[in-house]
C-alpha positions in Angstrom: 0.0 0.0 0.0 1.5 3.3 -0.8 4.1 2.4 -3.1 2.6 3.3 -6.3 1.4 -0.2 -7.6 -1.5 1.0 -9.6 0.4 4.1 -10.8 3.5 1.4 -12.0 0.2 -0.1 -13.5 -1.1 2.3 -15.9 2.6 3.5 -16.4 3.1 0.0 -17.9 0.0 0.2 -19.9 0.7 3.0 -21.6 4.1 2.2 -22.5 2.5 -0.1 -24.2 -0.3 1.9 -26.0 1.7 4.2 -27.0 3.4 1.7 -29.1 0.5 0.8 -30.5 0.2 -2.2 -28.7 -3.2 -3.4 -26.6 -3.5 -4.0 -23.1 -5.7 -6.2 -20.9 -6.2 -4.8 -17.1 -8.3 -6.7 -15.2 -9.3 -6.2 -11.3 -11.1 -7.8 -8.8 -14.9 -7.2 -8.9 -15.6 -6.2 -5.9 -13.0 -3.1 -5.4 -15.1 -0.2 -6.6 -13.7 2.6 -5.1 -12.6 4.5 -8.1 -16.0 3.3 -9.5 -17.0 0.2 -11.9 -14.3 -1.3 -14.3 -11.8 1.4 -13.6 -8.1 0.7 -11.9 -6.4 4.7 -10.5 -4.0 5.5 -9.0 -4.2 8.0 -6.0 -2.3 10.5 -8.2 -5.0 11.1 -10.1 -4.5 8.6 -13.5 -7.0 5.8 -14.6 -8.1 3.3 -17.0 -10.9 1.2 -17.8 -10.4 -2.4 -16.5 -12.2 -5.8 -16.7 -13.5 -6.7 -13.6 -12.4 -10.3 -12.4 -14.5 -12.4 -9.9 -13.0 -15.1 -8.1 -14.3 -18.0 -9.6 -13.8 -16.6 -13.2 -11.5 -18.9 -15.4 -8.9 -15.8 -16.4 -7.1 -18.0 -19.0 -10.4 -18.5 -20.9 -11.5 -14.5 -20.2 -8.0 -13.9 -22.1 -8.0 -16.5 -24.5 -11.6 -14.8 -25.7 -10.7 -11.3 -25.5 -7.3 -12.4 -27.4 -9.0 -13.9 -30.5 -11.0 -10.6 -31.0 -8.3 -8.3 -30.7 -4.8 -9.5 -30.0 -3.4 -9.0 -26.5 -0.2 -7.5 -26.3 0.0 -7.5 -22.6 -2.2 -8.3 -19.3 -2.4 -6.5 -16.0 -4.0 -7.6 -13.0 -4.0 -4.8 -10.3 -4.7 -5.9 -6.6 -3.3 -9.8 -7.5 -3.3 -10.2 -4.0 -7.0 -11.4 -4.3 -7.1 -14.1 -6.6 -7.4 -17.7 -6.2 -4.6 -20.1 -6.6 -6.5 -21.8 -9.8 -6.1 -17.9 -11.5 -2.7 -17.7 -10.6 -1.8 -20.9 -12.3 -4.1 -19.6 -15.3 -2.1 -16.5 -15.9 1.1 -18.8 -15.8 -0.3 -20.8 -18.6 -1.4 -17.6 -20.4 2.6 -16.9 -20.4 3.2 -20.1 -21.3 0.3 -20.9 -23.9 -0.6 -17.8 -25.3 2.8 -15.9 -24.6 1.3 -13.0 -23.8 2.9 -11.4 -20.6 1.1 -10.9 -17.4 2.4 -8.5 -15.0 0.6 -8.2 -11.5 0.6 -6.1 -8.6 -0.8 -6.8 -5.3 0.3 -6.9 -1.7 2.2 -9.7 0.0 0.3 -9.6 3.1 -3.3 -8.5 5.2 -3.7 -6.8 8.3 -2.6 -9.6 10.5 0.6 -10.5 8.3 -0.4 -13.5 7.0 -0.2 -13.9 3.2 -3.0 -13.5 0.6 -3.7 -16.7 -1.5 -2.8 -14.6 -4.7 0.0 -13.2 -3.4 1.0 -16.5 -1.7 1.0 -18.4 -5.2 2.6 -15.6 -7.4 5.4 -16.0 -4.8 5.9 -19.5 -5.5 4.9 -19.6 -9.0 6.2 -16.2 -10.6 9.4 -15.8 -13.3 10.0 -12.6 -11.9 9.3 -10.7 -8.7 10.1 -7.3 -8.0 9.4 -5.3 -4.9 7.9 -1.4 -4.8 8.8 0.0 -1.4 7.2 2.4 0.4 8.2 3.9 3.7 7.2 3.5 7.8 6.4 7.2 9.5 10.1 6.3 11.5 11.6 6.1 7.7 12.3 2.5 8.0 11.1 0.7 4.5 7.3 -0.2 5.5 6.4 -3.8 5.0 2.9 -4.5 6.9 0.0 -2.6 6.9 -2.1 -2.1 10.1 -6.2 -1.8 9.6 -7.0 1.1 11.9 -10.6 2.5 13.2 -12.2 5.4 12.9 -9.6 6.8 15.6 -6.2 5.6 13.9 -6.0 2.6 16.3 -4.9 -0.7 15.0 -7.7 -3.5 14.4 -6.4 -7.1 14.7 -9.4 -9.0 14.4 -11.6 -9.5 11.3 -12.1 -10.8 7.5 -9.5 -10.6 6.3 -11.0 -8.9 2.8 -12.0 -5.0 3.5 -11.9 -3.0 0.8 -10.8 0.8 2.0 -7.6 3.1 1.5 -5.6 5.6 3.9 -8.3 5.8 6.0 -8.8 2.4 6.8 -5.0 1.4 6.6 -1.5 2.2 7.1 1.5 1.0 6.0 4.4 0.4 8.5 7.8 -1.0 9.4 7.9 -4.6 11.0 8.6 -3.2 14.3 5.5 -0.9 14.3 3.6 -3.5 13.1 3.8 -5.8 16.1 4.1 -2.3 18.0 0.3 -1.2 16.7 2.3 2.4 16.1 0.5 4.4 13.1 2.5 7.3 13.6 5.5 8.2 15.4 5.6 9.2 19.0 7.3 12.6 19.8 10.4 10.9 21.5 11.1 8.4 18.8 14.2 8.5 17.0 14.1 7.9 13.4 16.2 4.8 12.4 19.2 4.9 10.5 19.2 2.2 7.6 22.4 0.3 9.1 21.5 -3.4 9.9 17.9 -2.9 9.9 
């Protein structure tokens, strides 16, 4: 969260637009925030998207859209919430089709256990490449805390809640186990040695 996924998302897509080349984004049904069949970015950029439910075979979704209009590319923006069975269907659609699939998701929830998407495209990926983002101490942030309506951490829940910077924040490790969403006024910042 933070780290400019979806921005790294359309950035992608229209490299390859502007080569005249066509792009596939797809994203989970169910995350409307920026409205129906649309993937932005917080800085403002968007596209339209397909929308993706769970149980949806993506390798035959592609495989369709493909044989209308070739596919030069397909992006799936929050990965983190598909199903193993659409993980190992974007691996064939590599593999089969050779069309390349980039995703972009996060590695973990709210209690730092792993998504099933993300747990898969960890096994299963050629490549994987990490966006960072930083902790309020200026450590790089790898959890994100669920907070309330007050900023204090929620550990308990489904583990699927759709909601940005007001429902989460992204943190180090240590604030993470800490429940810290913003640093105290006697706090040192960390220096980057052996952290």
């Amino acid at each position: 969260m933070n780290a400019g996924k979806s921005t790294i998302l359309l950035q992608s897509s229209y490299n390859y637009r502007e080569r005249g080349m066509r792009t596939l984004i797809l994203c989970p049904d169910f995350d409307n925030r920026f409205g129906e069949r649309k993937v932005a970015s917080r800085i403002g950029l968007s596209a339209d998207a397909i929308p993706f439910h769970t149980a949806d075979n993506l390798f035959r979704l592609i495989q369709r859209e493909n044989a209308t209009n070739e596919i030069h590319c397909v992006l799936v923006d929050e990965a983190q919430f598909l199903s193993k069975p659409q993980v190992r269907q974007l691996g064939d659609v590599c593999d089969r089709l050779d069309i390349p699939v980039l995703t972009y998701g996060l590695r973990t929830d709210f209690q730092g256990n792993l998504f099933e998407g993300s747990q898969y495209l960890l096994a299963w990926a050629d490549t994987l490449t990490e966006i960072k983002t930083i902790c309020h101490c200026g450590r790089k942030a790898t959890m994100v805390l669920r907070v309330d309506s007050t900023g204090r951490p929620i550990r308990e829940g489904e583990q699927i809640q759709i909601g940005g910077n007001d429902r989460y924040v992204t943190v180090c490790r240590r604030h993470f186990y800490e429940g810290l969403t913003e640093r105290s006024s006697n706090e040192l910042p960390f220096d980057d040695l052996g952290s």
